[in-house]
ZAMARGU-4260 file (C-alpha; in steps of 0.2 Angstrom, whole numbers, plus 5000, padded with zeros to 4 digits):
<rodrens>
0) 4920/4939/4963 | 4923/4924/4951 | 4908/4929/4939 | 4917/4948/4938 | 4934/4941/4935
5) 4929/4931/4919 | 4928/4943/4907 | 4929/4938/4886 | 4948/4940/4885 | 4963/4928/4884
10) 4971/4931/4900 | 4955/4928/4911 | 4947/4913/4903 | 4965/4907/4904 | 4970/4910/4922
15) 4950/4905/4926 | 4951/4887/4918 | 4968/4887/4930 | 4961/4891/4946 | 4945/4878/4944
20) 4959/4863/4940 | 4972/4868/4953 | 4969/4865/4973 | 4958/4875/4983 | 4939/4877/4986
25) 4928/4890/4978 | 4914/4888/4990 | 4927/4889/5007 | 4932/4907/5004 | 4942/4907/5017
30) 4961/4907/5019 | 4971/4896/5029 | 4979/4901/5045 | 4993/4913/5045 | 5004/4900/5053
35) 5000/4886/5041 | 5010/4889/5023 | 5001/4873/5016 | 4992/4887/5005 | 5006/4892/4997
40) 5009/4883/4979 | 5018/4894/4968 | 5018/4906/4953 | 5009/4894/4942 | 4995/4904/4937
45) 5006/4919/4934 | 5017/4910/4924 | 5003/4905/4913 | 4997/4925/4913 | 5014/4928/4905
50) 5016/4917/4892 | 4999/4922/4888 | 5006/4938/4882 | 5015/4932/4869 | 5033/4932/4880
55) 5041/4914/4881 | 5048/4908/4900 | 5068/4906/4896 | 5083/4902/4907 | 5094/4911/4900
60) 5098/4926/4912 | 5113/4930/4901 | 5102/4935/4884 | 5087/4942/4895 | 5099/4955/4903
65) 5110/4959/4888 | 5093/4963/4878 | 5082/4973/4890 | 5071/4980/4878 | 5064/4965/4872
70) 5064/4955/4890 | 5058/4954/4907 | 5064/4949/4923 | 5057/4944/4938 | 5064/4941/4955
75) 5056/4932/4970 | 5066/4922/4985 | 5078/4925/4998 | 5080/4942/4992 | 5094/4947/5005
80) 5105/4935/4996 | 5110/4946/4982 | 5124/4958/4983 | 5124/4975/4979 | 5131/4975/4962
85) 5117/4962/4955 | 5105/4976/4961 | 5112/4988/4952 | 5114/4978/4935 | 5094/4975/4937
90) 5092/4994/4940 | 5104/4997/4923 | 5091/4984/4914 | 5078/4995/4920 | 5085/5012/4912
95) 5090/5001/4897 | 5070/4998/4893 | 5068/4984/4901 | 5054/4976/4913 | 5057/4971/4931
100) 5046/4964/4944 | 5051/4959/4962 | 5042/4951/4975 | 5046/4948/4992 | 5044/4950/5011
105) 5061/4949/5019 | 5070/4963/5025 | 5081/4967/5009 | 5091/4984/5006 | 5088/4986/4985
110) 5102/4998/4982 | 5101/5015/4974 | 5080/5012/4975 | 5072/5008/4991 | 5072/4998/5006
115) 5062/4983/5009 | 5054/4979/5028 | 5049/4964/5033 | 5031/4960/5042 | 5019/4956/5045
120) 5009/4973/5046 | 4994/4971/5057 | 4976/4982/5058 | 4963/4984/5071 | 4951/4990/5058
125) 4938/4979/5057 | 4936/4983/5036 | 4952/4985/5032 | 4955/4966/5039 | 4950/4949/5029
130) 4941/4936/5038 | 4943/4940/5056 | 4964/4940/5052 | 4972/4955/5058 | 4986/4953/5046
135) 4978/4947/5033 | 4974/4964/5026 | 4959/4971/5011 | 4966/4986/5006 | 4960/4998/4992
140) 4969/5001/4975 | 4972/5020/4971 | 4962/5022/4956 | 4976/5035/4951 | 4989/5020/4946
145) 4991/5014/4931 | 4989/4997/4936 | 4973/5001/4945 | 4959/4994/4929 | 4948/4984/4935
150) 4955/4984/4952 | 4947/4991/4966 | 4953/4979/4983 | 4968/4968/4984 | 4969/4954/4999
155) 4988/4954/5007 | 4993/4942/5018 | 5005/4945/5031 | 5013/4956/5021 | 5028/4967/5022
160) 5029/4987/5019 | 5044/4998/5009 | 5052/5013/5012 | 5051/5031/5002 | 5059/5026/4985
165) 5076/5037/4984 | 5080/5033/4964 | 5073/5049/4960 | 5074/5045/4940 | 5061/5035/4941
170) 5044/5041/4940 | 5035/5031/4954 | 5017/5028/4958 | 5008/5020/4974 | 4998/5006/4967
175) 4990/5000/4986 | 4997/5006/5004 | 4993/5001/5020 | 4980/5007/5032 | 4983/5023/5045
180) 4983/5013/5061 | 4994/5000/5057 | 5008/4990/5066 | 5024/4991/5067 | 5019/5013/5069
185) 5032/5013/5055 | 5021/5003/5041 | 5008/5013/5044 | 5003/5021/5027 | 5017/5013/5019
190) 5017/5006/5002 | 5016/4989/4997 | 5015/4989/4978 | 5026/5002/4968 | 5028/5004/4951
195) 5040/5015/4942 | 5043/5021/4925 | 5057/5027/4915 | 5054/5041/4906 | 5071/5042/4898
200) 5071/5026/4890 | 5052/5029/4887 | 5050/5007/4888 | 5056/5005/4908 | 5045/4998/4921
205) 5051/4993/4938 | 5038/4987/4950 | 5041/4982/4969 | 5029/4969/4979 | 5032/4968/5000
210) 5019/4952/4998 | 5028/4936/4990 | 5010/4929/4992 | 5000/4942/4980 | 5003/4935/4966
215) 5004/4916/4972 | 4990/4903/4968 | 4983/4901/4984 | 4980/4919/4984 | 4973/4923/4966
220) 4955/4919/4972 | 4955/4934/4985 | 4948/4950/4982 | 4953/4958/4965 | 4972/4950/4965
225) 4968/4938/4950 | 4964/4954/4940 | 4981/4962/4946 | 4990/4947/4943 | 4983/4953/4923
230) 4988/4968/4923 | 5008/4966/4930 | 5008/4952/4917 | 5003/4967/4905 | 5016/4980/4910
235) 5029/4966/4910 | 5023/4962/4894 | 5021/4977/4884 | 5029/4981/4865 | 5040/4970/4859
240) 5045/4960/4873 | 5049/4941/4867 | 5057/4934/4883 | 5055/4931/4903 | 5068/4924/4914
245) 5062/4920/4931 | 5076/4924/4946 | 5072/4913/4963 | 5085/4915/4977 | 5096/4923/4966
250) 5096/4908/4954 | 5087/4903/4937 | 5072/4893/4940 | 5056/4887/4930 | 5043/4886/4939
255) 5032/4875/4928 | 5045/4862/4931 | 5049/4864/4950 | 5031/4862/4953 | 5029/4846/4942
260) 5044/4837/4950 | 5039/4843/4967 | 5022/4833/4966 | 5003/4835/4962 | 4995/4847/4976
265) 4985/4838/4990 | 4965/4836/4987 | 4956/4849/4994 | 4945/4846/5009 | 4930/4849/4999
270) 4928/4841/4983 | 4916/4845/4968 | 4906/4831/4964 | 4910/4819/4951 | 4901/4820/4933
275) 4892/4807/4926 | 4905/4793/4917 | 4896/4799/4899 | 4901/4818/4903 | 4920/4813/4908
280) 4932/4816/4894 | 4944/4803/4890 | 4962/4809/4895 | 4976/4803/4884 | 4986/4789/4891
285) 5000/4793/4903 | 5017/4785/4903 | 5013/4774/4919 | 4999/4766/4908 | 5008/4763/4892
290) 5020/4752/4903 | 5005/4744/4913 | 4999/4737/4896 | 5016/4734/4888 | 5018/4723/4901
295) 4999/4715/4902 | 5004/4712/4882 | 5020/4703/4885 | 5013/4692/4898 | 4999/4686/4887
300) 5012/4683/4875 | 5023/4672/4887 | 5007/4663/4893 | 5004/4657/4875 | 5021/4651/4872
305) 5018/4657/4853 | 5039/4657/4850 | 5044/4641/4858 | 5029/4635/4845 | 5035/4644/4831
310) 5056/4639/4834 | 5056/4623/4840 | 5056/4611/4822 | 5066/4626/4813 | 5084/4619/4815
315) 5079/4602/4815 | 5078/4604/4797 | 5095/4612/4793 | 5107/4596/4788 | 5123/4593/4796
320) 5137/4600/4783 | 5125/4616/4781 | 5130/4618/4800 | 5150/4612/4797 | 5150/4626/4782
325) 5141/4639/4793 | 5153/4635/4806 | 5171/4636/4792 | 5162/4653/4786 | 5158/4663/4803
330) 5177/4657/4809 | 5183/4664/4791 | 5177/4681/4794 | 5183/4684/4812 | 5200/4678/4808
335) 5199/4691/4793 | 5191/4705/4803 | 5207/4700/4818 | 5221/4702/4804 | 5213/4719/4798
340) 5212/4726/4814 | 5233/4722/4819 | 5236/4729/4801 | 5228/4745/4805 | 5237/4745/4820
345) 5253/4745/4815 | 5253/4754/4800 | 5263/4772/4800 | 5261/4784/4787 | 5275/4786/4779
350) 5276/4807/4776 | 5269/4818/4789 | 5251/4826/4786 | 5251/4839/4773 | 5245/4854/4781
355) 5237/4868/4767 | 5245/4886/4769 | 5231/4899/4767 | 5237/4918/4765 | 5225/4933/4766
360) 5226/4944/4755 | 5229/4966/4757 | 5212/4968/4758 | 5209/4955/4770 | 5222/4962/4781
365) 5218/4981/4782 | 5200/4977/4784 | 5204/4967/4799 | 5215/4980/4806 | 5202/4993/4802
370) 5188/4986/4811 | 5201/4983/4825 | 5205/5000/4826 | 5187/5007/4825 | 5181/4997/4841
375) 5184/5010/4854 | 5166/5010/4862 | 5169/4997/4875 | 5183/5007/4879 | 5174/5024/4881
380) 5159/5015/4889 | 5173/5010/4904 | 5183/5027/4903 | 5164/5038/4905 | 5158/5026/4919
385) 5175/5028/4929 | 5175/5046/4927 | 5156/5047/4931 | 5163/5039/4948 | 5177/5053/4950
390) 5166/5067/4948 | 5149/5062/4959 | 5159/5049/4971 | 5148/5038/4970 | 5143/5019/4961
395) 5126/5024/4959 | 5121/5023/4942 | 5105/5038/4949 | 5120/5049/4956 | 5127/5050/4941
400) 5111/5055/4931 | 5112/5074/4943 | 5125/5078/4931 | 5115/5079/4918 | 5111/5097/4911
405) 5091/5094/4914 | 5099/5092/4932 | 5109/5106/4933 | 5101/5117/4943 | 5107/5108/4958
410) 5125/5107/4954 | 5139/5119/4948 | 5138/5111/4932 | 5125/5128/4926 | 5141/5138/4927
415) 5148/5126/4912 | 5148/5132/4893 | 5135/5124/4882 | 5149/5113/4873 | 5156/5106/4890
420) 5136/5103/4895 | 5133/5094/4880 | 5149/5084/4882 | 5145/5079/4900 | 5126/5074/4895
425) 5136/5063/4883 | 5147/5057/4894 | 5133/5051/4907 | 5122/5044/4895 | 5136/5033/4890
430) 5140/5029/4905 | 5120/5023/4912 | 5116/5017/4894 | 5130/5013/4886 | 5136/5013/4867
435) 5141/5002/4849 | 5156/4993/4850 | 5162/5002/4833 | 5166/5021/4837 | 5175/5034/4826
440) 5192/5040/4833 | 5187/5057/4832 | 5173/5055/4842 | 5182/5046/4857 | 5197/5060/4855
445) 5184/5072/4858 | 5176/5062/4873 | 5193/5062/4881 | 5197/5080/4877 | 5181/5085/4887
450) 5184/5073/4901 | 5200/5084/4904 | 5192/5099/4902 | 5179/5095/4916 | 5190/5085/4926
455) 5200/5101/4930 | 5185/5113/4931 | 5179/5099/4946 | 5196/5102/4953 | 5192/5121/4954
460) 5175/5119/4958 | 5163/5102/4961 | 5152/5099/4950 | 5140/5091/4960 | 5138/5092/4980
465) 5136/5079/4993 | 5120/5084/4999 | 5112/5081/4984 | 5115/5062/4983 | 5106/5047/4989
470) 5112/5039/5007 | 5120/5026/4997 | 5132/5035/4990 | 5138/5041/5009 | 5149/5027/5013
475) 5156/5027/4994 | 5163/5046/4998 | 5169/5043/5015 | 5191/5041/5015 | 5189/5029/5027
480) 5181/5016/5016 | 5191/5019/4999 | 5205/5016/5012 | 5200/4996/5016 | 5193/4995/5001
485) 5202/4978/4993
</rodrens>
């Protein structure tokens, strides 16, 4: 597996130099039990996999979010800790043109998309199993995915499985799923790796993981997952992406970092053997051996008692009135400096501080009022995603998109005229996407005015039915919830 895996190009002589300095034996191909998690150390090696692409590993969430198309996100923890609404910002990143990758294994409702369960999924296939594990699974790539070069069997341990994606604006593909005789009966032929493109915004990727442990170190030796790890770091990576933000627990973390200050990894049971000392290359000094030999040097120096040698006949030869003037002089200039200091103290300016009156002038102030008046697009942006809200009933940001004309075919929204259809595919797009802060008057008149019109042929006659939206839009329609709503 190791000779297939180094193949001539950056990402794999990179990732192999890091799995032969980073703990774990190539020779015991075998992994550790499923109740010992001593093998898990991180996402070091991925990490390294996507710098290696050219993005750089940032900590600012803030900037990757609010610039989708040139950044990436990935997600990986305690999922069940974030809320709904951070869900649906990292699903409006993804329709944006941004990259998202989330791995995880704990029960987790992502909402809007698909549901997460947790494992571990079990087989009683002898082939389908690794090392006598029954769930530690070797499951086949489908050669149909995208993500599928190069990869023919991925190694999952104690992995997880989700549910049918329902964000049907995504276009999804099954990268790996589980066997046909799996445990729980529910995981059987589930997915366990999906990945989704959006082909509206024509850049959007969103893939799913159900094993935190795919991508981990410990696991990259196993099966084809090294080569996997190369081609999600490729996807996350691709066109003009500058930027990845790493989310842990619902928190900013580099991993890099958490890893040094946690500690060196312990020695593996089975060591290579040690190179002859002439083959050893000299590492550069570390800061614990710079101070070791700082201090070596300033205990020879204290042993030889150089400076009491050097000092001891120098003020022997210094007269006694040179010492009396020394003495006059240095009391001088602190009485001096002591009189400065009260006078600066007690001194009061005697006119208060001038303070310079700048006027602007009449181009200055109708230019400033101009741009003031011109910046309706935040304004729309809240008005179309409010109304988007009162037409579907729902918070869903895939609910919405039914209303689209391409759509329409399962709404009442056919029936509309082509200027209404238009200015409801507007509307929605403005709403999912968003707009430029600066928008012309006229433009956002005509946005209300169609907001009116539609608004009252809804009233006549819904534009879109509550069959045709996702689950989780159920409890967003029902009275009894907008009622306790705070």
């Amino acid at each position: 597996m190791f000779a297939a895996f180094c193949r001539p190009s950056n990402s794999s002589t990179l990732l192999g130099i890091f799995l032969m300095l980073t703990a774990g034996s190539v020779a015991a191909q075998t992994p550790a039990p499923p109740a010992d998690d001593s093998w898990q150390m991180g996402y070091r090696g991925f990490e390294m996999l996507v710098e290696d692409t050219g993005m750089s590993v940032v900590t600012d969430a803030e900037e990757a979010l609010n610039l989708p198309e040139s950044s990436a996100v990935v997600v990986s923890g305690r999922l069940n800790r974030m809320i709904a609404s951070d869900w649906l910002r990292l699903r409006r990143f993804v329709a944006q043109g941004g990259a998202l990758l989330v791995i995880g294994e704990e029960a987790c409702e992502i909402s809007g998309v698909t549901t997460l369960k947790k494992g571990p999924v079990t087989t009683s296939q002898p082939d389908a199993t690794f090392s006598g594990y029954n769930d530690v699974l070797q499951i086949p790539v489908r050669s149909q995915a995208s993500l599928s070069r190069g990869v023919s069997t991925i190694v999952a341990n104690r992995s997880g499985w989700l549910m049918r994606p329902r964000d049907q604006s995504l276009r999804w593909e099954v990268v790996a799923a589980t066997p046909a005789d799996s445990q729980p009966t529910a995981a059987a032929e589930a997915a366990i790796l999906l990945c989704g493109y959006d082909d509206l915004s024509q850049s959007g990727v969103f893939i799913i993981c159900a094993d935190h442990s795919l991508l981990s170190d410990g696991m990259l030796w196993y099966g084809d997952n090294a080569i996997l790890a190369i081609r999600i770091a490729e996807a996350l990576g691709a066109g003009d992406r500058e930027r990845c933000v790493f989310l842990r627990n619902g928190r900013i973390q580099n991993i890099r970092s958490e890893m040094e200050n946690r500690g060196a990894p312990p020695i593996p049971p089975s060591r290579p053997p040690i190179p002859p000392p002439s083959q050893i290359p000299e590492e550069p000094p570390n800061l614990e051996t710079l101070i070791r030999r700082t201090n070596e040097f300033l205990d020879l120096l204290q042993r030889s008692n150089l400076a009491n040698e050097w000092l001891k006949d120098r003020p022997g030869s210094v007269g006694e009135v040179r010492w009396l003037r020394l003495i006059v002089f240095l009391g001088a200039l602190l009485g001096c400096l002591l009189l400065l200091w009260r006078a600066f103290r007690q001194f009061r300016p005697l006119l208060p501080e001038w303070k310079k009156r700048v006027m602007k002038s009449m181009y200055q102030a109708t230019a400033a009022d101009q741009i003031a008046k011109a910046e309706f697009g935040s304004a729309a942006e809240v008005l179309c995603r409010s109304f988007c809200r009162e037409l579907s009933g729902s918070v869903l940001e895939s609910d919405w998109l039914m209303l689209r004309s391409n759509a329409a075919q399962t709404t009442s929204a056919a029936e509309l005229p082509g200027r209404l259809r238009r200015g409801l595919d507007e509307i929605v797009s403005i709403a999912v996407r968003g707009t430029a802060v600066t928008m012309p008057r006229k433009r956002f008149e005509e946005l209300g005015k169609s907001m009116r019109e539609l608004r009252l042929r809804n009233q006549q006659t819904r534009l879109i039915r509550s069959d045709h939206l996702s689950s989780g839009a159920a409890s967003v329609m029902s009275p009894i919830w907008s009622r306790t709503r705070p």
